[in-house]
VOSETI-24242 format. One record per residue (C-alpha): residue number from 1; residue in one letter; z, x, y. Coordinates in nm, 3 decimals, m for minus. Each point is the difference from the previous one (the first is absolute). Layout:
N
<i->NUM; aa->a; up->Z; east->X; north->Y>
...
***
This chain:
235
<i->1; aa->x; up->3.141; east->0.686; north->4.062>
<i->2; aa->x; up->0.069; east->m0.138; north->m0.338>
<i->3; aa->x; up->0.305; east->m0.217; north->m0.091>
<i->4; aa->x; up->0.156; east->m0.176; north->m0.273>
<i->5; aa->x; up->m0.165; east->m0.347; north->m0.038>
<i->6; aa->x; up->0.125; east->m0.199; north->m0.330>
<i->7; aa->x; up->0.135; east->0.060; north->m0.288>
<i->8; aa->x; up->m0.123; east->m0.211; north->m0.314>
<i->9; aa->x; up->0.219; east->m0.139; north->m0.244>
<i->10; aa->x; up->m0.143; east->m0.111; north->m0.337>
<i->11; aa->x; up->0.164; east->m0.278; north->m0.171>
<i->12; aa->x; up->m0.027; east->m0.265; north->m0.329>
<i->13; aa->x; up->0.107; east->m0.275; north->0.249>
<i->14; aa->x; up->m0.144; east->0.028; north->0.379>
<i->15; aa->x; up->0.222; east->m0.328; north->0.105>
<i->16; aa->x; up->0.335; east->0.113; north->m0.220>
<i->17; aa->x; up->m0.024; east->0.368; north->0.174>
<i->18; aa->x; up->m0.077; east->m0.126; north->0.313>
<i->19; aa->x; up->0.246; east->m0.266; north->0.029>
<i->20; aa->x; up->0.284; east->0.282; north->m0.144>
<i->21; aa->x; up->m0.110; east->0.262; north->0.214>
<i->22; aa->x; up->0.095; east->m0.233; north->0.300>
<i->23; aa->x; up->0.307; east->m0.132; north->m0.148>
<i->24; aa->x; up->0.110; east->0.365; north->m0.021>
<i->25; aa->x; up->m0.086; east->0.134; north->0.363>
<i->26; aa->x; up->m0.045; east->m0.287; north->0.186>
<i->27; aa->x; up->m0.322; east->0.071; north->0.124>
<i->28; aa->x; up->m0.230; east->m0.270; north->m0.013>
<i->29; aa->x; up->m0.397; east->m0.025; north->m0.122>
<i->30; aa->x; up->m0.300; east->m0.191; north->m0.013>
<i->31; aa->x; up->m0.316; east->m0.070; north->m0.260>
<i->32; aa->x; up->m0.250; east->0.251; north->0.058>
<i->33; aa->x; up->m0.251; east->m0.154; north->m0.192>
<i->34; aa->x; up->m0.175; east->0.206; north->m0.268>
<i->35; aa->x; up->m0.260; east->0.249; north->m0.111>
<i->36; aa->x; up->m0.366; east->m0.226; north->m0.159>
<i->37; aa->x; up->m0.074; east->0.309; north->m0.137>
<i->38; aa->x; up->0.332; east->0.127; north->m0.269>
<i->39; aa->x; up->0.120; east->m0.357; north->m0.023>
<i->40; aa->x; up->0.342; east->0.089; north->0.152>
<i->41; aa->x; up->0.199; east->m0.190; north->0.210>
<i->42; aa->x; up->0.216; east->0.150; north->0.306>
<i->43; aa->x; up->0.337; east->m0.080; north->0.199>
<i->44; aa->x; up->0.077; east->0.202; north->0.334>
<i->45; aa->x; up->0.335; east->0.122; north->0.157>
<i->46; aa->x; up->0.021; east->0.167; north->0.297>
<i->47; aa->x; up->0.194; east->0.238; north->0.071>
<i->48; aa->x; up->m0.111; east->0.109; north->0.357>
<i->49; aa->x; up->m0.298; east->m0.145; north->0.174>
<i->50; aa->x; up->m0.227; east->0.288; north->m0.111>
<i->51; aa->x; up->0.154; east->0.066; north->m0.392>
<i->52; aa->x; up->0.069; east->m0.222; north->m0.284>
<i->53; aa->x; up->0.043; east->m0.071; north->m0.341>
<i->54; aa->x; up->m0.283; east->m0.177; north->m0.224>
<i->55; aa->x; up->0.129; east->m0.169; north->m0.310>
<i->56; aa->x; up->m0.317; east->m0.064; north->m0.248>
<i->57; aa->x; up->m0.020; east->m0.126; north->m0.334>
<i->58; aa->x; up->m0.285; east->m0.104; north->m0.213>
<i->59; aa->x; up->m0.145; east->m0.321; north->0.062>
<i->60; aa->x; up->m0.237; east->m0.038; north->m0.198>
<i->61; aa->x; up->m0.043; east->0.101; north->m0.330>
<i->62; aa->x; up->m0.365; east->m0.016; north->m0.022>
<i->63; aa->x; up->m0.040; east->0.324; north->0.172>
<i->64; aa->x; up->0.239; east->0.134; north->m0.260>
<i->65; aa->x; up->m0.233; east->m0.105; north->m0.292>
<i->66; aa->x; up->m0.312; east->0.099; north->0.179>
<i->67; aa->x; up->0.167; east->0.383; north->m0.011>
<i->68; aa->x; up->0.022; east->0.016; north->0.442>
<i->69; aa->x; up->0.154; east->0.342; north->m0.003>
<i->70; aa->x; up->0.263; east->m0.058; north->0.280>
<i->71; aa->x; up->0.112; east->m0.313; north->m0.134>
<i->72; aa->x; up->0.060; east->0.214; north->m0.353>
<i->73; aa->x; up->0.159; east->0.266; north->0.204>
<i->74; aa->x; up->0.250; east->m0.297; north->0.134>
<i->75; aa->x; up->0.058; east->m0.159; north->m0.347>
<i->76; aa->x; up->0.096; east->0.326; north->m0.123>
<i->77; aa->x; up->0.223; east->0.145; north->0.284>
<i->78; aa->x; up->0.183; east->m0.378; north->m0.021>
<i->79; aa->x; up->0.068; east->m0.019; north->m0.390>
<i->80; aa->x; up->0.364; east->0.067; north->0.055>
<i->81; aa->x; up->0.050; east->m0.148; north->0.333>
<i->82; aa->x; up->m0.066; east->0.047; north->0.357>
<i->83; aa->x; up->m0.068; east->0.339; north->0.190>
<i->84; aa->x; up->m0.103; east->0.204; north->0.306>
<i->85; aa->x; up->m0.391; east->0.054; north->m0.149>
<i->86; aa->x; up->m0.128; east->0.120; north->0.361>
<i->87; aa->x; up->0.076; east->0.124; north->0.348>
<i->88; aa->x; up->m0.294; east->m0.020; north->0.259>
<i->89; aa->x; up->m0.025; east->0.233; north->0.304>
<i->90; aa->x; up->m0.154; east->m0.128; north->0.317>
<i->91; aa->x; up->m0.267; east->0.226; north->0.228>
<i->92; aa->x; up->m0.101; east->m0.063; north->0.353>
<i->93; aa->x; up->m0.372; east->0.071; north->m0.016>
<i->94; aa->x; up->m0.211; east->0.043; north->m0.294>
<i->95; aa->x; up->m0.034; east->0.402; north->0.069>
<i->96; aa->x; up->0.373; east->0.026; north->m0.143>
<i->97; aa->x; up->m0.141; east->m0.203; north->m0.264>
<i->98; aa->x; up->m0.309; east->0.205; north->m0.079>
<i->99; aa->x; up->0.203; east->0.286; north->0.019>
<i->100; aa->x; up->0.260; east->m0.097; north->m0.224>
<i->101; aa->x; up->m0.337; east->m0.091; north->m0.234>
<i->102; aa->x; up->m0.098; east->0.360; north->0.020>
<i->103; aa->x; up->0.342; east->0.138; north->m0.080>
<i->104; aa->x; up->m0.039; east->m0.159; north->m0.296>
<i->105; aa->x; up->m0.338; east->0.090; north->m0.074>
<i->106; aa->x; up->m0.113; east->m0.348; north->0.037>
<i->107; aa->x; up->m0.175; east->m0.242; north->0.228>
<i->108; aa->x; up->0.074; east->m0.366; north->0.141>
<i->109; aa->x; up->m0.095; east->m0.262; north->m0.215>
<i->110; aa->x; up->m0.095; east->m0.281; north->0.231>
<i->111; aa->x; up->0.030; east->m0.268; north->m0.325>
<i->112; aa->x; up->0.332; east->0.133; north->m0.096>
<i->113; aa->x; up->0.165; east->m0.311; north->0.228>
<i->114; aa->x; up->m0.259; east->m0.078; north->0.221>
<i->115; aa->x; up->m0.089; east->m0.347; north->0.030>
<i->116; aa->x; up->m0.100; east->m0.114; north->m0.342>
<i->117; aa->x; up->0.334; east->0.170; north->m0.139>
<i->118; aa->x; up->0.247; east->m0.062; north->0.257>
<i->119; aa->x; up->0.277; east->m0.267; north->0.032>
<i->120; aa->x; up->m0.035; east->m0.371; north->0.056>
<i->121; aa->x; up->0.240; east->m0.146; north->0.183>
<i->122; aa->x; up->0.108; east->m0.342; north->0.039>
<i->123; aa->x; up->m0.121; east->m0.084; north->0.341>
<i->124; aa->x; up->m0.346; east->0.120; north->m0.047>
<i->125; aa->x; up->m0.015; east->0.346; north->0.105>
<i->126; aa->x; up->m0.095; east->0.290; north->m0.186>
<i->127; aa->x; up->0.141; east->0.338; north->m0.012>
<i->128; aa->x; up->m0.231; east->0.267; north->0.022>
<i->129; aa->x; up->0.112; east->0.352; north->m0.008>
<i->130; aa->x; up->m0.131; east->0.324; north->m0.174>
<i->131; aa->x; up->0.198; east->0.273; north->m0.194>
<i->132; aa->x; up->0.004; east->0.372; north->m0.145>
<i->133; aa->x; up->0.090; east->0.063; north->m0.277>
<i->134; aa->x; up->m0.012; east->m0.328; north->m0.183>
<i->135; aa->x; up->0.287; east->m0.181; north->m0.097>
<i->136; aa->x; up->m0.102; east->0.075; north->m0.398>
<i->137; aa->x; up->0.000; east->0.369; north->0.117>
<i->138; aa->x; up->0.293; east->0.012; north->0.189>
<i->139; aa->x; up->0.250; east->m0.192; north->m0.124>
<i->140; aa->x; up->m0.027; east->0.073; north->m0.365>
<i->141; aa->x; up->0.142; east->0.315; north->0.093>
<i->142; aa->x; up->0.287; east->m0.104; north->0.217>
<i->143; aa->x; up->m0.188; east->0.106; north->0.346>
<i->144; aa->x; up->m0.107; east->m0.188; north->0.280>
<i->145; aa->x; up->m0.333; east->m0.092; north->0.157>
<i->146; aa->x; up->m0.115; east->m0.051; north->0.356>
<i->147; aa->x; up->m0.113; east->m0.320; north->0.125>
<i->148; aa->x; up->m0.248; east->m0.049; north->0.302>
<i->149; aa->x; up->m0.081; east->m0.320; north->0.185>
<i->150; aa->x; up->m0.309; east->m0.008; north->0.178>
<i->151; aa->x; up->0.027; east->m0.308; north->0.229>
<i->152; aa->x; up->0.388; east->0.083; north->0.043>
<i->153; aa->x; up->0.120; east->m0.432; north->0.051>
<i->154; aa->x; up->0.362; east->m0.082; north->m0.104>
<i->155; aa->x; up->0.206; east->0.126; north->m0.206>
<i->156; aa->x; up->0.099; east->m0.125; north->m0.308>
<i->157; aa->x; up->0.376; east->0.099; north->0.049>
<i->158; aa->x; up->m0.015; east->m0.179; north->0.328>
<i->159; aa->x; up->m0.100; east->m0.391; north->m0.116>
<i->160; aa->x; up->0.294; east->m0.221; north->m0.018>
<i->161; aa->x; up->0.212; east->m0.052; north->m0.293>
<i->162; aa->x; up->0.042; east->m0.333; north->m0.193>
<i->163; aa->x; up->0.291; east->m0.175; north->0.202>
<i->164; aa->x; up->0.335; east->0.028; north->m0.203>
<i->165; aa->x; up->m0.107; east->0.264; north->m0.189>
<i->166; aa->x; up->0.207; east->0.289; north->0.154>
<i->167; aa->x; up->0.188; east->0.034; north->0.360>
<i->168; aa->x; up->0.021; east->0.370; north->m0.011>
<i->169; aa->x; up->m0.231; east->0.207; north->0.235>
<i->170; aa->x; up->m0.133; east->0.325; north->m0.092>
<i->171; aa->x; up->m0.037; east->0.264; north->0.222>
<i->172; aa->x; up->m0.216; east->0.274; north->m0.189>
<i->173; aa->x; up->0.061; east->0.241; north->m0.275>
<i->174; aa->x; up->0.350; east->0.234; north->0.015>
<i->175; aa->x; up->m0.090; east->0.177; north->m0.327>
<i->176; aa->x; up->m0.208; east->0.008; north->m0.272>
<i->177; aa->x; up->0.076; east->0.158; north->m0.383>
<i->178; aa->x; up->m0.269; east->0.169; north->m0.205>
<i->179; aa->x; up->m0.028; east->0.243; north->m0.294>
<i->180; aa->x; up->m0.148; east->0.329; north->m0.010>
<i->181; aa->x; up->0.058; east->0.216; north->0.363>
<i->182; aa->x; up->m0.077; east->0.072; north->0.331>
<i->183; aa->x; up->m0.243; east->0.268; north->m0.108>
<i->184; aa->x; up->m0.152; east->m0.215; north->m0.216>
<i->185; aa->x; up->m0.046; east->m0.272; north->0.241>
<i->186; aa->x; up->m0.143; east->0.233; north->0.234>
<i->187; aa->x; up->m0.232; east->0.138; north->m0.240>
<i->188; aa->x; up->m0.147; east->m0.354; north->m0.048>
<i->189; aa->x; up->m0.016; east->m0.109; north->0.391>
<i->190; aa->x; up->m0.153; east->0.296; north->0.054>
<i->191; aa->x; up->m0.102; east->0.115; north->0.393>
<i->192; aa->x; up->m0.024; east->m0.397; north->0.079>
<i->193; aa->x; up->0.376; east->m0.042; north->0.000>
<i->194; aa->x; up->0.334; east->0.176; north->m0.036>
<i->195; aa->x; up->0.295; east->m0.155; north->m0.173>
<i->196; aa->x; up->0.242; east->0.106; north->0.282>
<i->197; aa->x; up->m0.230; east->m0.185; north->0.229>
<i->198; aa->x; up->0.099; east->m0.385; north->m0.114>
<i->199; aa->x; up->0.240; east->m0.147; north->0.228>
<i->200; aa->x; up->0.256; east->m0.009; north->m0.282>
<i->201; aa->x; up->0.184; east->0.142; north->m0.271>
<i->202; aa->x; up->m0.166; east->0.082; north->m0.303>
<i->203; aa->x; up->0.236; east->0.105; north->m0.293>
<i->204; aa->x; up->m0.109; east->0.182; north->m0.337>
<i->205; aa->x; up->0.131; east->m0.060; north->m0.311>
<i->206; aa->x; up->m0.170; east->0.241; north->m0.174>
<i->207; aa->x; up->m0.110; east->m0.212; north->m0.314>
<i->208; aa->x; up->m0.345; east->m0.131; north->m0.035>
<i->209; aa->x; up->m0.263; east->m0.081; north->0.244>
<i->210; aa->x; up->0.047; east->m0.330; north->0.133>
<i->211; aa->x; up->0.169; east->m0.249; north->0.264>
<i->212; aa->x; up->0.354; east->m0.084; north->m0.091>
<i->213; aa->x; up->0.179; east->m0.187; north->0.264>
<i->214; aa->x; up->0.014; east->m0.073; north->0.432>
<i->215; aa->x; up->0.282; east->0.005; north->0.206>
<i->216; aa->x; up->m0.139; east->m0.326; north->0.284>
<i->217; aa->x; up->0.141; east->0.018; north->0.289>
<i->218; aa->x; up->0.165; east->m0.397; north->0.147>
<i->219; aa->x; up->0.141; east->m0.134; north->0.250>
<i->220; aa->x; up->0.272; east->m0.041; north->m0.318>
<i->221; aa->x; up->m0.021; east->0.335; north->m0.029>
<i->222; aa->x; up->m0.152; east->0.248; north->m0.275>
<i->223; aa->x; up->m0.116; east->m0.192; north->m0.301>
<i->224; aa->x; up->m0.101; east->0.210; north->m0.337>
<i->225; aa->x; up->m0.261; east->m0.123; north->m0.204>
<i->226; aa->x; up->m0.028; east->0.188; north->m0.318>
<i->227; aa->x; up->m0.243; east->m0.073; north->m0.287>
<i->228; aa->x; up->m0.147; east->0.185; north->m0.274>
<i->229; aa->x; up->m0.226; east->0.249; north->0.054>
<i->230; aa->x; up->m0.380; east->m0.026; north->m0.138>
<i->231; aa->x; up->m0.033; east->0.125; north->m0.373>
<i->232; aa->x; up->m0.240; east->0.331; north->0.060>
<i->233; aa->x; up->m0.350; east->m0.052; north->m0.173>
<i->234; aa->x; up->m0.263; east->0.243; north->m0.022>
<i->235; aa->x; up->m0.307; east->0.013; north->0.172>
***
């Protein structure tokens, strides 16, 4: 099956987002280290054991001057401020993967986060997960990639928060807001997926492609996160 996984929100200020972002839903995070690779640093809420959100900003502005192009792509989607950049889809076995690959007319690329790309976290670990399209192909145009983790392990939704940070508990996703359609959305998931088949709501608002906003569903009941959408760049 594939299911919704994270959602990545791109930001000047990782800790100011972050820390507002709680403040506003009452859902609590963590540090989730940081990616060697695009110099950019990353905060995690939960909002379900198996989705989340992942705040990033730029860390370090030497991969800016040495031209990494998905630190550029951040710097330029977070001129004005912070927004939904990315939303990441989630496959059970890497044949969904490859097949989403080949709806696309493309193939895995086992660098695009393997090992030597992935995230760092704090306690040592590594993440290690592979993807199709790549996040510069798919969410310059507002749609979302698929994710695949090898060696399964935990979750990053599922690690414990910072305590004090938030005493809300989400329970999954109610609803989610993009642009464009259902026929669209189809159109890009292809045979691998259908939109009806999410466990939720998904509402269209017709305007360009892109992820505008989640209904989370808490024990404090349904919280709304809304942020703007990616600014469309072409391939």
């Amino acid at each position: 099956m594939i299911h919704f996984d994270h959602l990545c929100l791109a930001t000047p200020n990782v800790y100011e987002s972050t820390f507002r972002l709680s403040q506003e839903t009452g859902l609590g995070n963590y540090d989730g280290g940081f990616f060697p690779l695009y110099g950019v640093g990353h905060r995690v809420v939960p909002l379900a054991p198996d989705v989340y959100i992942e705040l990033e900003s730029i860390v370090d502005q030497r991969k800016l001057r040495d031209g990494v192009p998905f630190t550029a792509f951040m710097a330029r989607q977070t001129q004005a401020g912070e927004r939904f950049i990315g939303w990441c889809l989630r496959a059970d076995t890497r044949e969904e993967l490859d097949a989403f690959a080949a709806h696309h007319r493309t193939t895995v690329d086992e660098r695009t986060t393997g090992k030597d790309a992935g995230r760092q976290m704090m306690n040592g670990t590594r993440g290690f997960a592979l993807q199709t399209p790549s996040a510069l192909t798919a969410w310059p145009s507002g749609k979302p990639n698929l994710y695949f983790k090898p060696d399964a392990g935990t979750h990053a939704a599922s690690l414990p928060v910072v305590p004090g940070s938030g005493t809300t508990h989400g329970r999954g996703i109610a609803w989610i807001e993009i642009g464009e359609s259902e026929t669209a959305l189809a159109a890009w998931l292809g045979d691998v997926a259908s939109p009806r088949g999410f466990p939720f709501e998904i509402r269209y608002n017709g305007g360009p492609a892109g992820f505008y906003a989640v209904g989370v569903d808490t024990d404090e009941g349904v919280k709304e996160i809304r942020r703007a959408a990616v600014q469309l760049e072409a391939p």
